[in-house]
C-alpha positions in Angstrom: -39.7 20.9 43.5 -39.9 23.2 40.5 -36.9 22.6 37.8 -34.6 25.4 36.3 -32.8 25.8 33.7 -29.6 27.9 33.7 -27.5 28.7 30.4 -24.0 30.4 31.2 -21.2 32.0 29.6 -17.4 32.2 31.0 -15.0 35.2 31.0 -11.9 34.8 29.2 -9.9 35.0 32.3 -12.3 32.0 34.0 -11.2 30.0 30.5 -7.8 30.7 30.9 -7.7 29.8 34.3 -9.6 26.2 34.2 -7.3 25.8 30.8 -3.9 26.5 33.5 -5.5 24.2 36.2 -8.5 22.1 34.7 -11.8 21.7 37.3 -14.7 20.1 37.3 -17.2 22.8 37.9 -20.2 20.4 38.4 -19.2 19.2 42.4 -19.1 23.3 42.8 -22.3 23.8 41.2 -23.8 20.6 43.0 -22.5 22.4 46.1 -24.3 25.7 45.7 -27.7 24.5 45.1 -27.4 21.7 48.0 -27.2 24.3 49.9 -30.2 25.8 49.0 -32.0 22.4 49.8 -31.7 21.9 45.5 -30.5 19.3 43.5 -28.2 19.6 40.8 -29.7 16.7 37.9 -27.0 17.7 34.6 -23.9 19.9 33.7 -23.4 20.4 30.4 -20.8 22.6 28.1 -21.4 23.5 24.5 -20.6 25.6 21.9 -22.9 28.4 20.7 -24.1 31.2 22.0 -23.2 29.6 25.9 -20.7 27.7 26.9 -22.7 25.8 29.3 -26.2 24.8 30.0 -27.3 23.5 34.2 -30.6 21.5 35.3 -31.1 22.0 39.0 -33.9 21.3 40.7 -34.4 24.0 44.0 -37.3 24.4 46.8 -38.6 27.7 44.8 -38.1 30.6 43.0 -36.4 32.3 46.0 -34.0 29.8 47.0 -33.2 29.7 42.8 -32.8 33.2 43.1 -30.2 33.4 46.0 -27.9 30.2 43.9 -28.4 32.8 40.4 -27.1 35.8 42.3 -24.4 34.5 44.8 -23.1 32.4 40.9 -23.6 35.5 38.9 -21.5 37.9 41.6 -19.1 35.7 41.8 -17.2 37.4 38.7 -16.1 34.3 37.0 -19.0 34.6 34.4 -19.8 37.3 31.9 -24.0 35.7 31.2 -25.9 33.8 33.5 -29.4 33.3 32.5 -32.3 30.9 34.5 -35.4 30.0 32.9 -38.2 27.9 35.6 -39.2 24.3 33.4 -43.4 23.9 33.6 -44.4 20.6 33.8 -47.0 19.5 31.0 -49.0 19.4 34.1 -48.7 22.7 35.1 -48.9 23.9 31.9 -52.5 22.3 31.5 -53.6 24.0 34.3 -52.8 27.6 33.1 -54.4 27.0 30.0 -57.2 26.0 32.2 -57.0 28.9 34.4 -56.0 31.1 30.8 -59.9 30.8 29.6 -61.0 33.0 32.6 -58.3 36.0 31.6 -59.9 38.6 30.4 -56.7 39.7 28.1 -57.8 42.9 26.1 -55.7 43.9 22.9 -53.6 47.1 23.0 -56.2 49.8 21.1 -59.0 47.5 21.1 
């Protein structure tokens, strides 16, 4: 199954409500993509430019999709951003496939 990579960011409210009544967030996150037929592997928080990085593992981009938008509508986050993970792989093989592209420059 392909792996994702999600990076989030709270609202202020969401922070001031986990700081009133702390939560662990990762059995709701492991619920969402379960349900998907996914895998949650890592929850992570940190400070930067998110507040918290996820490593789920779903069926496909579809069922990734539906967990991203049902999370994102949800209203408890102000940036939610998934990136799909390539294996090394997968990667060789589109550098394989890559050669027979016939890419042209813009104005060339």
């Amino acid at each position: 199954m392909p792996l994702y990579l999600s990076k989030f960011s709270y609202t202020p409210d969401t922070w001031a409500r986990l700081t009133g009544n702390p939560e662990d967030r990762r059995k709701a996150a492991q619920a969402y993509i379960e349900s998907v037929g996914g895998k949650l592997h890592g929850f992570w928080y940190a400070f930067g430019a998110h507040d918290g990085y996820n490593l789920w593992e779903a069926p496909d981009n579809v069922s990734m999709a539906a967990v991203a938008v049902a999370i994102s509508g949800g209203g408890a986050l102000n940036a939610f951003e998934t990136t799909v993970l390539l294996t090394v792989e997968d990667t060789m093989e589109a550098l394989r496939k890559a050669d027979r592209v016939r890419y042209r420059a813009p104005g060339a």
